[in-house]
N, C-alpha and C positions, 0 to 999 in steps of 0.2 A: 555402405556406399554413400557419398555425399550427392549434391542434388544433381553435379554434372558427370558424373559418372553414371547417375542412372538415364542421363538427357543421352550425353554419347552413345550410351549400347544402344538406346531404342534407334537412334537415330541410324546408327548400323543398322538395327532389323528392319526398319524400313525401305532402305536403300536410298534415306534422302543425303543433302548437303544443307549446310546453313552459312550464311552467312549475317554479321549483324554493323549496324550503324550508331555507332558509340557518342554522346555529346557528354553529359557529365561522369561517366564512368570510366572515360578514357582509355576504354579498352579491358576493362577486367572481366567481363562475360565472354572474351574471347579466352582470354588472359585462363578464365576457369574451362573453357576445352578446350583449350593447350594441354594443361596440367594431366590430362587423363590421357591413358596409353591408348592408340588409335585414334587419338584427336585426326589424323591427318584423312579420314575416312571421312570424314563428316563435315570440316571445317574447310569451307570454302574460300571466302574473304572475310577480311574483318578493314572497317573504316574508323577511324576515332575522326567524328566532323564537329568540332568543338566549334568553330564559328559557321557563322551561320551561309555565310559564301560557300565551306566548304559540305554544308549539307544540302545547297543548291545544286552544286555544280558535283560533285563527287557523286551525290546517291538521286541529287534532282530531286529535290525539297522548291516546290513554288514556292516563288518568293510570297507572292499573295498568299499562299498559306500562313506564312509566320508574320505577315502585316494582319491579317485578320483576325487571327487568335492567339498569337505571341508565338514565339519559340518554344516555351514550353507547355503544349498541348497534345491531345491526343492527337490532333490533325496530323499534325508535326509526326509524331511518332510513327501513324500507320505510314506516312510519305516516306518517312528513313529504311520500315521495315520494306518495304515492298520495292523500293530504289536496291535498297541492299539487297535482295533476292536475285533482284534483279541482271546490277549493274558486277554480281558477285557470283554470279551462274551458280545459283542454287532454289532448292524449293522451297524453302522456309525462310524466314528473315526475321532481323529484332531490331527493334529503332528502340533507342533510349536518351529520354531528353527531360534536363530536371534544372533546379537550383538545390546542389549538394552544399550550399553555403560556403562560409563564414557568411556571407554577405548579407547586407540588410534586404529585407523581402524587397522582389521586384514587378512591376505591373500589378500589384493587388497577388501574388504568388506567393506563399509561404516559403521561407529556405524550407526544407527538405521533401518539396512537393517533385515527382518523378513521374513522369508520362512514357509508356510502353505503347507500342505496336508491335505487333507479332502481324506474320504472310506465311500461313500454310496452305501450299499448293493452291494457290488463288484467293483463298479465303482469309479476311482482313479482321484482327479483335484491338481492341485499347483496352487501355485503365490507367489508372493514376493510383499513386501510393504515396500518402500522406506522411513519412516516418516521421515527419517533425525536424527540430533542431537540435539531435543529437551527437551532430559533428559532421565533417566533409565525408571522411573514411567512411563513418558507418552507414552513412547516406549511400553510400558508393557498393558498400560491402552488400549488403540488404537489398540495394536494386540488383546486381549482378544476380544474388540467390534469386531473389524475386522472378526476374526475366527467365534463368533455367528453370523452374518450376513451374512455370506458368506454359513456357513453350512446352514441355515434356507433358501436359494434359494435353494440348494441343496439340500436338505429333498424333496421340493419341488416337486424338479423335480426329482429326484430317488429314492424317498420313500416308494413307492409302492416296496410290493415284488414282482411283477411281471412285473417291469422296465427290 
């Protein structure tokens, strides 16, 4: 079983829904529970908010968020996961916001530097993953696995509604 395939069935045993908020990955963490049979159990919205308007106005990303710490920060990220839970009626959420490159590094940010937020049933985590400058794709491929395995401990452990 690959990493969203074991995300999907937990998410089934749980009884939740997810939904997530996409900026450099343009969709492929949905894109991977699509792929798995009974995605439609579990997958509640998916947003790809590639500018930054639309990760304001879409999932309601403060603006004073991404003027104080850039667009791609953890700030940012938990703001997308918990907008996307939110604005996407589900219990769990994923914000993912990065420089997947080509481009030359931006604000002092390395291309293939990736900020997550995860919202499991209230409860708010970040991190950032360094992959380097590998390429656009594998930047892209690598966060998507990333973010399903990271939420999939996290269901885990706050999945229960009574966490």
């Amino acid at each position: 079983m690959n990493s969203f395939e074991i995300l999907v069935n937990e998410l089934i045993n749980k009884g939740l829904k997810v939904s997530a908020a996409e900026s450099c990955t343009g969709g492929l963490f949905a894109s991977g529970i699509v792929s798995v049979p009974d995605a439609s159990k579990v997958l509640a919205a998916s947003f790809v908010t590639y500018s930054d308007e639309a990760k304001c106005k879409l999932v309601g990303v403060n603006k004073k968020t991404i003027d104080e710490f850039t667009v791609v920060s953890e700030n940012v990220a938990v703001e997308m996961a918990k907008g996307a839970a939110e604005n996407g009626f589900a219990e769990a959420g994923v914000g993912i916001t990065g420089y997947a490159g080509p481009a030359s590094d931006e604000n002092d940010t390395l291309v293939g530097t990736v900020c997550f937020g995860f919202y499991v049933n209230g409860k708010t985590v970040s991190s950032t993953k360094h992959f380097g400058n590998i390429g656009r794709n594998a930047v892209r491929e690598l966060s998507a696995i990333y973010a399903a395995d990271t939420l999939l401990r996290l269901v885990k452990l706050y999945g229960n509604k009574n966490n």
